[in-house]
N, CA, C and O atoms as CSV, one atom per row, in Angstrom:
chain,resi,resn,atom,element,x,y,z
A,1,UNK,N,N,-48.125,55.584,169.184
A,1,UNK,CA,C,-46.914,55.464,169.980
A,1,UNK,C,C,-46.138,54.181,169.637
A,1,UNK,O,O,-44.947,54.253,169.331
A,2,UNK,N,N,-46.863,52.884,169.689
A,2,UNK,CA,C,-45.878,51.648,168.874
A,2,UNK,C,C,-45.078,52.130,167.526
A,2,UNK,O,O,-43.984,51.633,167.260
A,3,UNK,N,N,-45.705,53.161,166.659
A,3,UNK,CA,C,-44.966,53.139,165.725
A,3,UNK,C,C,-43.510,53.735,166.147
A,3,UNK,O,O,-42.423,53.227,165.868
A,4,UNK,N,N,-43.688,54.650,166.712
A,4,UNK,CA,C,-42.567,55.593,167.199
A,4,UNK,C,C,-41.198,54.498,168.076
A,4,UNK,O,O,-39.970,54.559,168.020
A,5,UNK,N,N,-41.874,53.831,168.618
A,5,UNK,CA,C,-41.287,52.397,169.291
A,5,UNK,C,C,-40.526,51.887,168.609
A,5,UNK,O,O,-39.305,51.872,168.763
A,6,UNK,N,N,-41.261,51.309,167.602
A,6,UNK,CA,C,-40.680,50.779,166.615
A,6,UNK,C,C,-39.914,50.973,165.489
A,6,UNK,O,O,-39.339,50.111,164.825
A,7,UNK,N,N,-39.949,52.329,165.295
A,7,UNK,CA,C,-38.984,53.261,164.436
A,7,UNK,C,C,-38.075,52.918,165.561
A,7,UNK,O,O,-37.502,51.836,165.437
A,8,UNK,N,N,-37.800,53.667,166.721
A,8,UNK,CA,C,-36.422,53.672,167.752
A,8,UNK,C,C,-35.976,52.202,167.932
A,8,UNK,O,O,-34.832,51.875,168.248
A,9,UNK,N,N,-36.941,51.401,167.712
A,9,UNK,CA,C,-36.086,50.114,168.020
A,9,UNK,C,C,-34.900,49.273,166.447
A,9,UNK,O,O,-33.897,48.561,166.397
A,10,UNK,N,N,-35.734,49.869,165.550
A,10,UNK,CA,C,-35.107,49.899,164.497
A,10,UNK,C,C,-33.940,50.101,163.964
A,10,UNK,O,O,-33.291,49.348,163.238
A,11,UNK,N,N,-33.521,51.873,164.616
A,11,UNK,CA,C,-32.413,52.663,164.645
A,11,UNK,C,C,-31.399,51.837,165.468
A,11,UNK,O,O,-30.202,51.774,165.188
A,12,UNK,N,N,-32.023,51.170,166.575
A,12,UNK,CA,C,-30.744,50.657,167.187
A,12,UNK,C,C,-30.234,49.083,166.747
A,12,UNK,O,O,-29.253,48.409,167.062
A,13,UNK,N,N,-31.480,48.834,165.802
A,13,UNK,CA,C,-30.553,47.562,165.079
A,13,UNK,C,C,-29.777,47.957,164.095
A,13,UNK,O,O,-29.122,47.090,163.516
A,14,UNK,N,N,-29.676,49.208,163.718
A,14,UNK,CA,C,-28.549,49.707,163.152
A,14,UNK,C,C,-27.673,49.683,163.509
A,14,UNK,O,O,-26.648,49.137,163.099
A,15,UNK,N,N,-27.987,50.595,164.822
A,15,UNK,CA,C,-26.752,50.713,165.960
A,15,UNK,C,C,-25.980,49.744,166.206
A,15,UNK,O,O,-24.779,49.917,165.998
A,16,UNK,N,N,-26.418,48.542,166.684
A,16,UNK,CA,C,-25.919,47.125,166.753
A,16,UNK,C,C,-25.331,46.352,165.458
A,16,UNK,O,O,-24.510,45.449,165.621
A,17,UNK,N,N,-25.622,46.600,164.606
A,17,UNK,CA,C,-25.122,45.631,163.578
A,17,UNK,C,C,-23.712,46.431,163.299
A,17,UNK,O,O,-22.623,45.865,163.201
A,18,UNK,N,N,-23.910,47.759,163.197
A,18,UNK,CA,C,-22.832,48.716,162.890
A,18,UNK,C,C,-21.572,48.592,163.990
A,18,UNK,O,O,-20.393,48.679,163.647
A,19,UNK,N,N,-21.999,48.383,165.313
A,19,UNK,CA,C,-21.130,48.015,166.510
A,19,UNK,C,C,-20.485,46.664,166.290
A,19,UNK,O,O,-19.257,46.585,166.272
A,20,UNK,N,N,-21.085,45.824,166.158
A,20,UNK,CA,C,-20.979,44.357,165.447
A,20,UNK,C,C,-19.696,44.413,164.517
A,20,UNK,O,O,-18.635,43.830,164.734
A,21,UNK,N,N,-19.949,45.093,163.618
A,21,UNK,CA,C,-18.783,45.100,162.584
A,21,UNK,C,C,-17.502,45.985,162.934
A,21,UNK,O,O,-16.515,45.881,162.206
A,22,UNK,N,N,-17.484,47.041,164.261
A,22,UNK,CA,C,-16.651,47.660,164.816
A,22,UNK,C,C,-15.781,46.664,165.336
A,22,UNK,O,O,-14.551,46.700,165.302
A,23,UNK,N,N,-16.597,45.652,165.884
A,23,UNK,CA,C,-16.089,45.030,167.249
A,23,UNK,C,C,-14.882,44.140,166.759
A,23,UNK,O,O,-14.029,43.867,167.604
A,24,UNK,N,N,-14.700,43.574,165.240
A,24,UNK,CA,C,-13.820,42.947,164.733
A,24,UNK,C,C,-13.727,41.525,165.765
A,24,UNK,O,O,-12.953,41.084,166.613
A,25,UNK,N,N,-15.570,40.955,164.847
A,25,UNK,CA,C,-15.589,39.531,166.150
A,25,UNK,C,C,-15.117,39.835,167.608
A,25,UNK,O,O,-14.298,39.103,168.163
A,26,UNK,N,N,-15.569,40.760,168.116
A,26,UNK,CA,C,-15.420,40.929,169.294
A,26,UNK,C,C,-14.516,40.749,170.046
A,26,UNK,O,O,-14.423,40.176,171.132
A,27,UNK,N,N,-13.567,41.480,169.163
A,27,UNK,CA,C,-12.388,41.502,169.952
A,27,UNK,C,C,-11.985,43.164,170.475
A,27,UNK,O,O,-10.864,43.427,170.909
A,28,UNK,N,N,-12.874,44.003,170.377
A,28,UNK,CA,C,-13.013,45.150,171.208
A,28,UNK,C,C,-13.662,45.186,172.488
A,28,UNK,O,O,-14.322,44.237,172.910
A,29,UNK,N,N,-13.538,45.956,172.937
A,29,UNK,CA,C,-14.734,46.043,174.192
A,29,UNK,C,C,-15.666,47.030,174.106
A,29,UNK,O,O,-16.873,46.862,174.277
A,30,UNK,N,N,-15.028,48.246,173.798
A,30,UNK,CA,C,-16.479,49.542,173.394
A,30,UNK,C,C,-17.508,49.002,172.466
A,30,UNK,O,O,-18.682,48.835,172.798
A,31,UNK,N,N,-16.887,48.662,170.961
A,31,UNK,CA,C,-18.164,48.655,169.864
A,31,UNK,C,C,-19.026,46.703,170.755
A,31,UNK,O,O,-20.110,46.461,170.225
A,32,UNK,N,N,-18.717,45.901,171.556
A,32,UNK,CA,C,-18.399,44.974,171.793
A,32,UNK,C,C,-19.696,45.333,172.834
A,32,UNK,O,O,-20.659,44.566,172.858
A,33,UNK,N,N,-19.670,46.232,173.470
A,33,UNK,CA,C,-20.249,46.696,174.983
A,33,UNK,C,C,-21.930,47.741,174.180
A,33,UNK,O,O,-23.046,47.872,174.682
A,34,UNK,N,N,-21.528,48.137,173.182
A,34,UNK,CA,C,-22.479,49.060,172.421
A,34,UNK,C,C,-22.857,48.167,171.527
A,34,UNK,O,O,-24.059,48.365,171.346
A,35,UNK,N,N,-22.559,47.451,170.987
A,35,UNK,CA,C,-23.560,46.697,170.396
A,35,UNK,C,C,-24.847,45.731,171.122
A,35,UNK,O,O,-26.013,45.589,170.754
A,36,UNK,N,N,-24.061,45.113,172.372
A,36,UNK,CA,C,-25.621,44.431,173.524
A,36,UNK,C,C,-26.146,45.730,174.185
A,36,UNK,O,O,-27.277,45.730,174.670
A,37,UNK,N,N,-25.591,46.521,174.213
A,37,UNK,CA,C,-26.964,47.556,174.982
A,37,UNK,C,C,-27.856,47.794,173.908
A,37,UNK,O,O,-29.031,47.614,174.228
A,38,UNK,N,N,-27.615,48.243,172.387
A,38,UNK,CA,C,-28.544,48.586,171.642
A,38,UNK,C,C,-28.805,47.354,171.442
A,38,UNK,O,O,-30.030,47.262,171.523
A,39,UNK,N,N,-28.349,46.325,171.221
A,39,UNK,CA,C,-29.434,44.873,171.086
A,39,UNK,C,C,-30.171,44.486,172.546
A,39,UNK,O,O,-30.716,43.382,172.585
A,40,UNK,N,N,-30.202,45.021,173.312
A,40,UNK,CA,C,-31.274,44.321,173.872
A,40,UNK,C,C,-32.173,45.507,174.065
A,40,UNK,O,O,-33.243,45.421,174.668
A,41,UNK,N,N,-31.710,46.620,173.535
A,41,UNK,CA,C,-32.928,47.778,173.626
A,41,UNK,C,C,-34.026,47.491,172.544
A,41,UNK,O,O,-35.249,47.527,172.676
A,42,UNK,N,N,-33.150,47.151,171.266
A,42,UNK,CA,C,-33.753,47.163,170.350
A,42,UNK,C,C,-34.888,45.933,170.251
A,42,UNK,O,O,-35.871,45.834,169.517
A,43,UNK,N,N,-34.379,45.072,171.242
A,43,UNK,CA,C,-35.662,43.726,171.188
A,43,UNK,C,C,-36.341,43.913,172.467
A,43,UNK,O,O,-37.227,43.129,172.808
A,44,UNK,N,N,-35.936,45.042,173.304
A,44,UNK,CA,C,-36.899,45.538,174.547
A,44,UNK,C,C,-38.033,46.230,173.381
A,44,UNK,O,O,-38.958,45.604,172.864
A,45,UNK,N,N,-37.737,47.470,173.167
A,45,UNK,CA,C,-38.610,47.821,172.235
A,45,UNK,C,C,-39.654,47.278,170.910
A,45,UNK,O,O,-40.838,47.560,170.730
A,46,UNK,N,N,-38.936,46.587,170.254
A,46,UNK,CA,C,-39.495,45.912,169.560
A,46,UNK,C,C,-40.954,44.585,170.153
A,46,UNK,O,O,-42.009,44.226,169.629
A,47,UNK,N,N,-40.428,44.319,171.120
A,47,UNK,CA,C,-41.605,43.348,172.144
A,47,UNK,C,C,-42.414,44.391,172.779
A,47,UNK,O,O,-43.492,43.860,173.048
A,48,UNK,N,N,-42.422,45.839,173.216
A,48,UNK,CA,C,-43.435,47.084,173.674
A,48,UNK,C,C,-44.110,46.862,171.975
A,48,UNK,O,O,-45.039,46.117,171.662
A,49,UNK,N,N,-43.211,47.865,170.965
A,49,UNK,CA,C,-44.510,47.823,170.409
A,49,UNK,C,C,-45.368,46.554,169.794
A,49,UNK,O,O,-46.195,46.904,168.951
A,50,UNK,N,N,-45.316,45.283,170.044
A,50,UNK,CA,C,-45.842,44.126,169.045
A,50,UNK,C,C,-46.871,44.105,170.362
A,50,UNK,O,O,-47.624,43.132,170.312
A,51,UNK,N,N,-47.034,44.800,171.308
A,51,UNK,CA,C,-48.341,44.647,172.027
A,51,UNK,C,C,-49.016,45.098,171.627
A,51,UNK,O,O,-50.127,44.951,172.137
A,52,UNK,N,N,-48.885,46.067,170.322
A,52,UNK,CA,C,-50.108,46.960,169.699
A,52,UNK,C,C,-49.999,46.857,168.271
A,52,UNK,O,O,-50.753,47.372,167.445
A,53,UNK,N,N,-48.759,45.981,168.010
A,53,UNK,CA,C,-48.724,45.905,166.600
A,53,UNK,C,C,-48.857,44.639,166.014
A,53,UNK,O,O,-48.550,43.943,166.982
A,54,UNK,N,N,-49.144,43.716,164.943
A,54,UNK,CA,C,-49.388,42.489,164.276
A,54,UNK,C,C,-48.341,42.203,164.167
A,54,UNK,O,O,-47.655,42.989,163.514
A,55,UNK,N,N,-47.570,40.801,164.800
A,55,UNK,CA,C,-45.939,40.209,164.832
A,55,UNK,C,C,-45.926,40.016,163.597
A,55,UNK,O,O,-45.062,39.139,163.620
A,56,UNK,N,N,-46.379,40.196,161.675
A,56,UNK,CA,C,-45.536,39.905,160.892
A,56,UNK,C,C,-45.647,41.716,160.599
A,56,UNK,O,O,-44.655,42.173,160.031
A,57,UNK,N,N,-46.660,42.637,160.914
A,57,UNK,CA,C,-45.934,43.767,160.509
A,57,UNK,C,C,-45.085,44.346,161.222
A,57,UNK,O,O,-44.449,45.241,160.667
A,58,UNK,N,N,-44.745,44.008,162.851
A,58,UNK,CA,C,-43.559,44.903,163.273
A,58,UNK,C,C,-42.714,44.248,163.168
A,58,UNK,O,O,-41.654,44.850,163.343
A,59,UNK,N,N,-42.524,42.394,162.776
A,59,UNK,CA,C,-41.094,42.026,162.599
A,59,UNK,C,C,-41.007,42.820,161.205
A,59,UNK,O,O,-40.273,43.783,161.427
A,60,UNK,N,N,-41.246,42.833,160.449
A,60,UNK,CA,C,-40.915,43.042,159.108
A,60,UNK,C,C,-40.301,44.734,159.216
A,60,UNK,O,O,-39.154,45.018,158.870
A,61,UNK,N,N,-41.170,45.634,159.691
A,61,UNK,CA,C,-40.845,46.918,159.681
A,61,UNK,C,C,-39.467,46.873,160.485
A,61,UNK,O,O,-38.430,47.122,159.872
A,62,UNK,N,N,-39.440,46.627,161.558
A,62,UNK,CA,C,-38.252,46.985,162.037
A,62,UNK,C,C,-36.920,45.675,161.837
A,62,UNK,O,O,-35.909,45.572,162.531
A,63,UNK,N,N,-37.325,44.813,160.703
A,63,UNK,CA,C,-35.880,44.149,160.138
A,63,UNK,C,C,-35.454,44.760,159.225
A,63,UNK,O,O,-34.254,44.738,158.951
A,64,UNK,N,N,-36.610,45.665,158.328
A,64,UNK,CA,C,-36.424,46.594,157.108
A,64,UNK,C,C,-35.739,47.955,157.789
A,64,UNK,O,O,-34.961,48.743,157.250
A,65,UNK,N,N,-36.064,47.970,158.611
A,65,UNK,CA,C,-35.687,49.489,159.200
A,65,UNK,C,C,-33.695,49.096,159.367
A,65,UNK,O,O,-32.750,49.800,159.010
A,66,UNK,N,N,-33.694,48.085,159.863
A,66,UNK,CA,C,-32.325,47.505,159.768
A,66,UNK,C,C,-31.405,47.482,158.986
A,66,UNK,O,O,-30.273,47.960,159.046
A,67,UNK,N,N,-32.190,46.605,157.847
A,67,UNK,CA,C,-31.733,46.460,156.888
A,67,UNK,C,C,-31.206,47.733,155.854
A,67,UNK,O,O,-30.159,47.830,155.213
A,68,UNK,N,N,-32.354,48.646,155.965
A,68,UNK,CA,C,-32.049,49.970,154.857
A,68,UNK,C,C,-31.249,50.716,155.625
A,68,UNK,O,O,-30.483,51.493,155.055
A,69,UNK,N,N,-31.259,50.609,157.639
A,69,UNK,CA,C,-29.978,51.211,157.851
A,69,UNK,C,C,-28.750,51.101,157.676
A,69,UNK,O,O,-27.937,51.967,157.352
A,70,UNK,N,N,-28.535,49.481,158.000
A,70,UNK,CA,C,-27.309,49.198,157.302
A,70,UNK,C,C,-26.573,49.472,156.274
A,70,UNK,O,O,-25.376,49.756,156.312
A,71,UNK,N,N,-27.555,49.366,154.910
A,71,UNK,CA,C,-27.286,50.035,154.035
A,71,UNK,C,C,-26.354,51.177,154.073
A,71,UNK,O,O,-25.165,51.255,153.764
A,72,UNK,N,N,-27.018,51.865,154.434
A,72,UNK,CA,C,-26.972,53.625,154.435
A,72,UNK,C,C,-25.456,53.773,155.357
A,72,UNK,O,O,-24.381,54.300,155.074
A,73,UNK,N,N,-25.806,53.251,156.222
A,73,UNK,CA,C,-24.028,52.924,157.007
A,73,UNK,C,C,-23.394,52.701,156.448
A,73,UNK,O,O,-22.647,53.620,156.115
A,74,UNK,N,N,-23.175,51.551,155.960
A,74,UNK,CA,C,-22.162,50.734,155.129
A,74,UNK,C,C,-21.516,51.100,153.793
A,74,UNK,O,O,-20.454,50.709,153.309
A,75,UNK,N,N,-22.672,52.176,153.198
A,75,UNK,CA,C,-22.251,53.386,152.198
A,75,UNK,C,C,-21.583,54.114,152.478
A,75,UNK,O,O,-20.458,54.040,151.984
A,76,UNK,N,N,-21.954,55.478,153.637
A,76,UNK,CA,C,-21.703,56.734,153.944
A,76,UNK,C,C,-20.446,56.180,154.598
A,76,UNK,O,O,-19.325,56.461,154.173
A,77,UNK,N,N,-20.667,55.363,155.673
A,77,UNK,CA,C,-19.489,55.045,156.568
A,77,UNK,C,C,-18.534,54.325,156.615
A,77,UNK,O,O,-17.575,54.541,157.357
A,78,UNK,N,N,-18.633,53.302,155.796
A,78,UNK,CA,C,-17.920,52.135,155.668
A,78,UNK,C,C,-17.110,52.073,154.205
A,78,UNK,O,O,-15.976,51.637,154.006
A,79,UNK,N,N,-18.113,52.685,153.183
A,79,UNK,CA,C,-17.371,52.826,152.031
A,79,UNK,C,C,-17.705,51.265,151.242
A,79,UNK,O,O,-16.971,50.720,150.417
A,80,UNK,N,N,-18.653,50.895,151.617
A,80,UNK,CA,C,-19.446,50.229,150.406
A,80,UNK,C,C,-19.861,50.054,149.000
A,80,UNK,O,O,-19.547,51.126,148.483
A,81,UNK,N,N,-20.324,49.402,148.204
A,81,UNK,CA,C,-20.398,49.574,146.704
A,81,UNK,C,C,-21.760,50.414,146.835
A,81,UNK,O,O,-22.553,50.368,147.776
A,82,UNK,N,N,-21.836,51.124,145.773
A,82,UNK,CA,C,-23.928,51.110,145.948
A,82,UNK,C,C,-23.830,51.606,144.256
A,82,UNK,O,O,-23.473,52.645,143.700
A,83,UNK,N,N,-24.413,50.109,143.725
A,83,UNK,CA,C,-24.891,49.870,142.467
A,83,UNK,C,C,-26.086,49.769,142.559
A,83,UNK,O,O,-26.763,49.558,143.565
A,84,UNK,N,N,-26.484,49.958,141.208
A,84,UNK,CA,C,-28.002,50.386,140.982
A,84,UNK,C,C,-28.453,49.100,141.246
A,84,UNK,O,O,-29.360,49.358,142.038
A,85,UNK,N,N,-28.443,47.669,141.106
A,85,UNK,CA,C,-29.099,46.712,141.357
A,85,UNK,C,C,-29.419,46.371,143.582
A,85,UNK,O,O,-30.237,45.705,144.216
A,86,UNK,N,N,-28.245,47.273,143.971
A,86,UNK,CA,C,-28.153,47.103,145.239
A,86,UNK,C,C,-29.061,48.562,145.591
A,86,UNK,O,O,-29.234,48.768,146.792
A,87,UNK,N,N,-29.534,49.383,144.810
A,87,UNK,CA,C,-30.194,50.427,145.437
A,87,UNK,C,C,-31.790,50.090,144.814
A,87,UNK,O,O,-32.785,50.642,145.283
A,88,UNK,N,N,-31.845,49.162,143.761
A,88,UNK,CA,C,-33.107,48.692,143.441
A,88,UNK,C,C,-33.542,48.160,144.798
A,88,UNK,O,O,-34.634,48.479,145.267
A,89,UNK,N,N,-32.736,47.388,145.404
A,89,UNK,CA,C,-33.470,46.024,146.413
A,89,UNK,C,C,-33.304,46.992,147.736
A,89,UNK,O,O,-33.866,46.628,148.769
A,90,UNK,N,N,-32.544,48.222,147.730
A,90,UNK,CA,C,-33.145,48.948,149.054
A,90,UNK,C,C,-34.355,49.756,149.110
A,90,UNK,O,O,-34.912,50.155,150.133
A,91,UNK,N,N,-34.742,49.977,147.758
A,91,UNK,CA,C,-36.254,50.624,147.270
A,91,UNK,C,C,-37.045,49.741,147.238
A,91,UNK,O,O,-38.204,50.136,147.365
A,92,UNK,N,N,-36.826,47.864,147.029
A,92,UNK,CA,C,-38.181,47.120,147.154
A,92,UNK,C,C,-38.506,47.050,148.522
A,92,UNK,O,O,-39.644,46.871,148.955
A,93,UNK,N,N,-37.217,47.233,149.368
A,93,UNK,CA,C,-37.232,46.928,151.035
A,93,UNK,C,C,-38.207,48.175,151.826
A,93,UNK,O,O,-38.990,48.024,152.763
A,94,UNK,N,N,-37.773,49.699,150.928
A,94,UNK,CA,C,-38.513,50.448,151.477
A,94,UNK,C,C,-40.130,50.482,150.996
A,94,UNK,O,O,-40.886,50.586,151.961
A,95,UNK,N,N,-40.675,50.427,149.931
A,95,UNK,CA,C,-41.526,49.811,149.107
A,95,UNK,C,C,-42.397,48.975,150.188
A,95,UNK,O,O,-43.493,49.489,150.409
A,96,UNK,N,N,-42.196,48.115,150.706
A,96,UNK,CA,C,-42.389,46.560,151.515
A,96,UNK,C,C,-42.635,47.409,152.727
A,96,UNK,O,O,-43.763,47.120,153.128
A,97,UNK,N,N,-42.217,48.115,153.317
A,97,UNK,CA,C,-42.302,48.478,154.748
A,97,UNK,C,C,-43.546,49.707,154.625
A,97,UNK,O,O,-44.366,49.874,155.528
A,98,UNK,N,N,-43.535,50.368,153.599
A,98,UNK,CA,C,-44.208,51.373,153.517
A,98,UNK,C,C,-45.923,50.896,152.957
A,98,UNK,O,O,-46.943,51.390,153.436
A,99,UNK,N,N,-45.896,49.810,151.823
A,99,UNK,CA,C,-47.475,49.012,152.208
A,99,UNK,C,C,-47.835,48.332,153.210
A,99,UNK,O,O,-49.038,48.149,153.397
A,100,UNK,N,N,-46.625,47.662,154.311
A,100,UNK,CA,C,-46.899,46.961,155.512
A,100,UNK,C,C,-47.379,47.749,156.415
A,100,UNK,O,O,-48.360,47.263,156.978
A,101,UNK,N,N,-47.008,48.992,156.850
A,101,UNK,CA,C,-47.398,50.030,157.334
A,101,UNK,C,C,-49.119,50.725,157.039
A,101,UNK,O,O,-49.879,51.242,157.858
A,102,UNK,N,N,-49.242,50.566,156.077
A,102,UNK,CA,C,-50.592,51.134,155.613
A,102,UNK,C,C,-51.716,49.840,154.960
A,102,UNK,O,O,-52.739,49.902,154.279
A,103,UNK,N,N,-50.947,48.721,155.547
A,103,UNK,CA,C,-51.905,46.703,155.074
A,103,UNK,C,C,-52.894,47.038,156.271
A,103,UNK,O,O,-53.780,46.242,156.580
């Protein structure tokens, strides 16, 4: 069940970073208002599962979980570059999460 935790808490540091960059420095109020609910879900959750998980493997999993979401946002949605040297370092990120997971 922490893992599952920690996958969902993950998704919403997506959520948040992606709101973050809506908010245009926070000068919205929706992406502005949606970005602290999923940030404090996402570090509600993230503190449930580190009661069952080792604090350098669930920080790591769910900053990676972040991180490769962002990604993936910032591609599909945002219209980002995605060069092969920038899709190398989202494969060492997934790489990294996937032996941390099974360390």
């Amino acid at each position: 069940m922490a893992w599952l935790i920690l996958g969902v808490a993950g998704v919403l540091e997506v959520v948040w970073a992606y709101a973050m960059k809506q908010s245009h420095g926070f000068t919205r109020f929706v992406p502005t208002a949606i970005m602290l609910v999923a940030m404090i879900g996402s570090f509600g959750l993230l503190s449930l599962a580190m009661r069952q998980l080792p604090l350098g493997t669930a920080y790591m999993v769910w900053t990676g979980i972040g991180a490769i979401g962002a990604f993936v946002v910032g591609v599909l949605w945002l219209g980002e570059a995605i060069t092969p040297l920038r899709v190398i370092a989202a494969l060492l990120i997934v790489a990294g999460i996937i032996t941390m997971k099974f360390a």
